[in-house]
N, C-alpha and C positions, 0 to 999 in steps of 0.2 A: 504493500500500500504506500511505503514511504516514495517510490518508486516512480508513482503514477505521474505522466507526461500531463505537460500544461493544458494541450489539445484536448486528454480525455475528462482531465476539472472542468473543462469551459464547457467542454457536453454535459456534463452531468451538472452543473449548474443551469445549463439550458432548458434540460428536463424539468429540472425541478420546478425552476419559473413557468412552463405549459405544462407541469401538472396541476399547479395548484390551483390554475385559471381551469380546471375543466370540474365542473359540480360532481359531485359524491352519489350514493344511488340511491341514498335517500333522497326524502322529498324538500330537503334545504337549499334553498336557493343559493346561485354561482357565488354571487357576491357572501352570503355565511357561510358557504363553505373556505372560497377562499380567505378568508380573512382568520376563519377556524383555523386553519393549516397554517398559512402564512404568519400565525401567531403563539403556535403551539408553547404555552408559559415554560414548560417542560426542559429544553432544549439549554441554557444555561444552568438549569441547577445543580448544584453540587452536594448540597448537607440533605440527603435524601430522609435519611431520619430526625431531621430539624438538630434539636438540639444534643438530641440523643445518637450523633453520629460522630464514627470513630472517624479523626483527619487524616491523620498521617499512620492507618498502620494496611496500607494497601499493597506495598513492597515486599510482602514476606507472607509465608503460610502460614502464617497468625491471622493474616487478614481480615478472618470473618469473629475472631474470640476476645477484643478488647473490651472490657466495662463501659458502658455508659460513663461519658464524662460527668456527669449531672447528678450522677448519683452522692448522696451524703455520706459521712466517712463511715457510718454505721453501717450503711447500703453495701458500702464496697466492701465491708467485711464479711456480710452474709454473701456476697456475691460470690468471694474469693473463697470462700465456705463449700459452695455449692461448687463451684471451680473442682474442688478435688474430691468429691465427688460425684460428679460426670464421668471422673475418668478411673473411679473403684473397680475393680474388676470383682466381682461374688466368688464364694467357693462351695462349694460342696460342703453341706451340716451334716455332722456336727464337727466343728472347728473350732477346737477347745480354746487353742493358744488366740485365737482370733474372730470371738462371737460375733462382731459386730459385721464380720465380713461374711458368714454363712448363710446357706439358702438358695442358695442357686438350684435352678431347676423345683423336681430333678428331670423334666424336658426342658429347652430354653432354643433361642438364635442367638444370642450374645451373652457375655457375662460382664461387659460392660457398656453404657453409652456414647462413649469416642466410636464403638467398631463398627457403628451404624450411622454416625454423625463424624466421620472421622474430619479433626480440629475443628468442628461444630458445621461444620460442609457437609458435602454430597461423601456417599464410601465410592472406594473403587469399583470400578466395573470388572464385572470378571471374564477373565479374556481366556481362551483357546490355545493351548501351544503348536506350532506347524503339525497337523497330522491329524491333531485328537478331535476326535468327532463329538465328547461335550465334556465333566468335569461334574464331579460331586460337589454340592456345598458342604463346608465344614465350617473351619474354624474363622471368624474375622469375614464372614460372608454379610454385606448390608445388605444383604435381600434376602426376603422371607415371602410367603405364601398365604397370604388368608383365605377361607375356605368356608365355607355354607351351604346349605341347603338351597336348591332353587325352590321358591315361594309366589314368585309372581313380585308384581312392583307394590308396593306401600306407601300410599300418599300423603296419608295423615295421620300421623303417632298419635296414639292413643293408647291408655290401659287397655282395650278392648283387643288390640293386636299388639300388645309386649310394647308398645312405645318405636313399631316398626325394626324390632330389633334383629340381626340377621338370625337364623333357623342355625346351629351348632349342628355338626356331624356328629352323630354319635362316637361315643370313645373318644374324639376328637377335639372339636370344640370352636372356633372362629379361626383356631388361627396352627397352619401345621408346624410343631416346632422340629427339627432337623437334628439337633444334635440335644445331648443328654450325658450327664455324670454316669459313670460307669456300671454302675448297677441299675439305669433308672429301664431296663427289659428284663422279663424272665429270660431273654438268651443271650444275657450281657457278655458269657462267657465267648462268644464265637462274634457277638456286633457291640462290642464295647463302646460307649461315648456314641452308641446310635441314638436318637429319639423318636419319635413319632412314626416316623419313616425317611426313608431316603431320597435327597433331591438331587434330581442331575439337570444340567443346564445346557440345553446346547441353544446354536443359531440358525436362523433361515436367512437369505441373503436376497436384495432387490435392488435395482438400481432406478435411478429416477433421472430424466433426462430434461436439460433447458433447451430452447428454443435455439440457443447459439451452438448447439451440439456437445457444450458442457453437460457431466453427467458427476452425479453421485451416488457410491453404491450405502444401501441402510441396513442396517441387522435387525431383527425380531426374538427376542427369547423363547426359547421354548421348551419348557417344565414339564417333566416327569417322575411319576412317585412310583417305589420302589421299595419292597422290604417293610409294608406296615407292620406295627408290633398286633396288629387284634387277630391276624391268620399266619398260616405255616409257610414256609419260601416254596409250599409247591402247589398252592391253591391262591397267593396271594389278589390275586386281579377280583376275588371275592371280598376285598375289607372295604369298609363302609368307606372308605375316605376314596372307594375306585369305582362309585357307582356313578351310572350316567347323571344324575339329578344334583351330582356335588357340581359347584361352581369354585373355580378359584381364582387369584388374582396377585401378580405380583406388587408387593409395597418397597421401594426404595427406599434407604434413609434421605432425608433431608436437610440441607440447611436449619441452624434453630434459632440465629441470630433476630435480633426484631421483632418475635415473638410478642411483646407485652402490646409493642406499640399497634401493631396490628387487630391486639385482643380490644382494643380500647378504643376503636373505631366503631362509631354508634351504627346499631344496627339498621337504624332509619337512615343512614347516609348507603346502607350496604342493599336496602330493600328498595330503595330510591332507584335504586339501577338495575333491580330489574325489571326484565319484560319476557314473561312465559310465554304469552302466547305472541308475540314479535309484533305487536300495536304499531309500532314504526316502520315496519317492513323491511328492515333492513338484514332479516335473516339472520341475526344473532338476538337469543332468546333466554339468557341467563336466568335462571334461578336461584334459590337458596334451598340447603339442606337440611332441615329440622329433623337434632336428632336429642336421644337420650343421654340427659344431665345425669352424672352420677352425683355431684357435688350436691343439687337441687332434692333429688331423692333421701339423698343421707339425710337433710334436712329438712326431710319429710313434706316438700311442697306434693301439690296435689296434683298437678301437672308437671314432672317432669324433663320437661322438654325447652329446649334453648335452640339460636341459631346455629349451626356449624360452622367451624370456620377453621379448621386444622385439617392435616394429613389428606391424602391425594384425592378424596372425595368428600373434603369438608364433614367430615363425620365426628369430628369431637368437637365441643364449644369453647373449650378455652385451653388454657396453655396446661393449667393443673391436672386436668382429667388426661389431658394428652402425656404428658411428663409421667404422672406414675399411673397409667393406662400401660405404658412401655415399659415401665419399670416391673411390673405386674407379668403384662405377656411378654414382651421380648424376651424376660431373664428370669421369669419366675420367681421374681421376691417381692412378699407381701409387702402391703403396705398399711395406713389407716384411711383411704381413700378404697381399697379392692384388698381387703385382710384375708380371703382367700385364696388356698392356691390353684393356680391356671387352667389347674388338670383334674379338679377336687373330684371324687364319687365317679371318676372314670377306672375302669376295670385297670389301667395301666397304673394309677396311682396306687389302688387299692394292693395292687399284685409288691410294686415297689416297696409299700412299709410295712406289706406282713413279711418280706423277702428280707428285710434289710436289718429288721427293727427297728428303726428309726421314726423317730417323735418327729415326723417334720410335715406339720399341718400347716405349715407357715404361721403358727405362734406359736411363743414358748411358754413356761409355765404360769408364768404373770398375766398371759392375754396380751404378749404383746408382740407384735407385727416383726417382719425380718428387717425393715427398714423402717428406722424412727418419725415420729412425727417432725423433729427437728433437722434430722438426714430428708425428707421428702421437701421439706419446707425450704431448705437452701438450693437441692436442684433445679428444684421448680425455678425459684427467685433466679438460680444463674441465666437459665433461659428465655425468662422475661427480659432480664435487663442485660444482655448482650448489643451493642452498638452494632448499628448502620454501617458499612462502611460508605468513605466518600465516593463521586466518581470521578473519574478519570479522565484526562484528554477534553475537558467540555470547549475548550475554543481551536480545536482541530475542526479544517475545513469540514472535513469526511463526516464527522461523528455530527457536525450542525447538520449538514444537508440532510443524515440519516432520522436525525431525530424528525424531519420534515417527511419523508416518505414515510415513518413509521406510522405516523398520521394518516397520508395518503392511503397508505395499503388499509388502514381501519384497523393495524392492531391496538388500537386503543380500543375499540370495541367492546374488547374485553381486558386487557391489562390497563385499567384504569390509573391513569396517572399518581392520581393524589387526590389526601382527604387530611381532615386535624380530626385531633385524637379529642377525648372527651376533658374535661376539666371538671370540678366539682368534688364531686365524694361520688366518684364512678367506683366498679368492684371488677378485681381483678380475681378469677376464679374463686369468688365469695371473699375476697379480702379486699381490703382496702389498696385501690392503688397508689404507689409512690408519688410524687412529686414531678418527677422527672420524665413519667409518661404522658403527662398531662397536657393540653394544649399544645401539641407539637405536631405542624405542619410538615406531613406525612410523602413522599412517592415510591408505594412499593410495589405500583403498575400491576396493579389488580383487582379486580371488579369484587372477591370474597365469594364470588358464586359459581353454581354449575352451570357446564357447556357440554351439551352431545358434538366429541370433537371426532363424531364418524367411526365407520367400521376398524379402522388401521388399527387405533388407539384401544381398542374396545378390549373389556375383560370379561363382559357378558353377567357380571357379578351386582349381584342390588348391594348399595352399601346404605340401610336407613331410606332414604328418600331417594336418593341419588341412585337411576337408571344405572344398566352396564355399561352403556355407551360415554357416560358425564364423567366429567372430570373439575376440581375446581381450578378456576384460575390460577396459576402458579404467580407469585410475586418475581418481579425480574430485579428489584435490587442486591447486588453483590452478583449477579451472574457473571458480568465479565470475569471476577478472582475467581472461578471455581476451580479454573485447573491452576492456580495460582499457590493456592490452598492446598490442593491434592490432585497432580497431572492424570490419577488413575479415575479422574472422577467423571462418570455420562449425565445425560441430560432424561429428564421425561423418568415416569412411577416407575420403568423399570432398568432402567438406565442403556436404554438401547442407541440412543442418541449420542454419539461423541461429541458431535459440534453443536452450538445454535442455530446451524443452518441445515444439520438434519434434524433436528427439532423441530422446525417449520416448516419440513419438508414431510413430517409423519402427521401434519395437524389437516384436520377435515370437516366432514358435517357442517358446524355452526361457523367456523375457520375458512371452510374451503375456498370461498371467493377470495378470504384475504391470501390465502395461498397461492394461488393461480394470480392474485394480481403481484403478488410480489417475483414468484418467478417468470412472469412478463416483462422485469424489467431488464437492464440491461447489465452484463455483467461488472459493472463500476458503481451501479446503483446499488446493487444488489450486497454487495460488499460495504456502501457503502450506510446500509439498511443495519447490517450486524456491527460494521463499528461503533454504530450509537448504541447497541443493546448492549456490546460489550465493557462499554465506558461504565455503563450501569454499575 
């Protein structure tokens, strides 16, 4: 890009100036339209988390894990609190010299939060060696499998249908976990550190061509279970977890930076945008995901029920239930949010502590949880109040022109620029929010709602409200640092995506026009579309 001839700037500034004079496909006239684009507020800013953003740590693979500047020295010490444990790894109970670290499992995907979040970013993608047709997940794998019953779509939670909650596989439960402490099968002796059952990962391969005879090839994952613990290795394609009617769905770790500030973004500014049934005609139809509060239940409200606004289909409401929801499934240690364990009254549990002997209900003799209320209460805190980073490059020719076609092509549509966060005595997963969250002029280029972004994308899975096809809007700030942070990191729930421009390139349904218009453009535009996402 540094490269680019004076000739192809002065076209692509050309462009730019006759796109903006050509009206949008809505029904807004030339003149709003152009003057919309031609003014997009977006395009200089830099402190994307207002004041809650980190300036200078965008040079190193720290990038995404500095404290909020703003926080008070009290703040920063629970932060710094939470800090190290994020990155506890659990062990196998009972672990005499070290109680406070036991409980893991005894099924699990991780045994700590870095290997899903590795430096609070995207995990690695997991790659293929020359030859090998796919690879076990094991150890340090960010991607796991959630798994349910197919039920039909659920529109409105209510007691009457579980609060639309997904259907658990028998034996099994929402979520398959892969690996397990040594004993945790009757036939630990011969599949030792197995869990649930066995996941192997391979690729399908497609290539996607531009109009200038440029092409790019995309990968697909694709998941198969193997060796479940509820049947014999010679009947197994019979275990409930292999019948036609289970649905499943890969989850990648995510980013968990910005977290609070996101949480704190009123829900009327989040319902504000959308449009179910697409009243505008503009063929993007966002929704929101109404799903089961756990926080709200504990505290015995009578409805249940919150907006969604976490994890790749908006299925948990705030950052707490999300935090030790993972802390729960991912790793299997209880908490006082889900004080039971992951796999409770399933035959596998059951078979595991009459096998072991082992006391490990996920609490111990006091009635008390494998991780404290004061251990739960600081991690949570660290991922609320982790900083914004800044962007980058904002008065590079490239990245202004981009930020102006990002417009063009309508991905604002749905990664919604900017909003300000709530002020007052707002509640941050039933607590009080900080100070520091408060009134802060937000750009995490995300609308918070669901999008049917087409068959490509599709996991065919209901998660709560949200269709198979939906997905929520991913926030784009810190995208550019991802491979910054961690070079092994992909894009999209299953990290199929190496670049942002095969990320746009797998996007469809409600997307698809912005798709097709952006690969209409011209190779310099098109480049210069991604250096403003990348500044991000």
């Amino acid at each position: 890009m540094k490269n680019l001839s004076r000739a192809k700037l002065s076209n692509l500034f050309m462009v730019i100036a006759s796109l903006i004079m050509i009206s949008g496909c809505d029904s807004s006239s030339s003149d709003e339209k152009t003057n919309e684009i031609s003014q997009v507020a977006y395009t200089h800013v830099s402190k994307l988390g207002g004041d809650a953003t980190a300036i200078d740590a965008s040079d190193s693979g720290h990038g995404f894990s500095t404290p909020m500047l703003n926080l008070t020295d009290q703040e920063l010490e629970q932060h710094l609190a939470g800090d190290v444990n994020f990155e506890t790894a659990f062990t196998t109970a009972p672990n005499n010299e070290h109680p406070d670290l036991d409980g893991l499992g005894p099924v699990f995907n991780n045994q700590d939060c870095n290997s899903c979040h590795q430096r609070d970013g995207r995990p690695s993608t997991i790659t293929l060696a020359k030859g090998q047709k796919r690879v076990l997940l094991g150890q340090n794998a960010g991607i796991f499998l959630r798994v349910s019953i197919d039920d039909g779509q659920c529109l409105n939670p209510s007691k009457d249908n579980n609060y639309c909650k997904n259907v658990a596989v028998d034996g099994f439960g929402t979520q398959l976990f892969h690996r397990g402490v040594l004993k945790a099968r009757s036939d630990w002796q011969s599949k030792p550190f197995i869990g649930q059952a066995n996941v192997y990962l391979s690729y399908e391969y497609s290539t996607v061509s531009y109009a200038d005879g440029s092409s790019v090839e995309l990968k697909k994952p694709v998941f198969s279970i193997e060796q479940p613990y509820d049947v014999s290795d010679e009947n197994y394609i019979n275990s409930a977890i292999l019948q036609a009617d289970v649905r499943y769905s890969p989850r990648n770790g995510m980013p968990v930076f910005g977290l609070g500030l996101l949480e704190l973004i009123s829900d009327a500014d989040i319902l504000a945008l959308a449009d179910e049934n697409d009243a505008d005609g503009d063929g993007i139809s966002g929704r929101p995901n109404w799903v089961f509060d756990a926080i709200k239940a504990k505290n015995g409200d009578d409805t249940p029920v919150s907006l969604g606004r976490f994890g790749w289909k908006a299925n948990t409401p705030s950052v707490r239930v999300q935090a030790l929801g993972a802390l729960h499934g991912d790793m299997g240690i209880t908490n006082p949010l889900f004080p039971e364990e992951s796999i409770v009254n399933t035959a596998l549990h059951e078979s595991y502590l009459t096998r072991t002997g082992f006391v490990d209900t996920g609490l111990d003799q006091q009635g008390n949880t494998e991780a404290t209320q004061q251990f739960s209460d600081e991690v949570v805190f660290y991922v609320e109040t982790l900083a914004v980073p800044a962007r980058r490059n904002i008065a590079d020719e490239l990245v202004i022109a981009g930020a102006q076609l990002f417009a063009q092509v309508n991905c604002t549509g749905c990664h919604q620029p900017d909003f300000t966060t709530l002020v007052g005595e707002p509640l941050l997963g039933g607590l009080t929010a900080p100070e520091a969250l408060k009134g802060q002029h937000i750009y995490p280029f995300t609308d918070m709602l669901l999008h049917d972004l087409g068959a490509g994308l599709a996991d065919n899975r209901r998660d709560s409200t949200a269709t198979g096809q939906e997905w929520k809007t991913r926030p784009l700030w810190g995208v550019g640092l991802t491979k910054t942070v961690n070079p092994a990191a992909g894009f999209l729930h299953d990290g199929r995506a190496a670049t942002v421009e095969e990320a746009i390139l797998w996007h469809g349904g409600e997307a698809e026009q912005s798709k097709r218009d952006y690969m209409a453009l011209a190779e310099v535009e098109r480049k210069s579309l991604i250096n403003f996402v990348m500044s991000l």
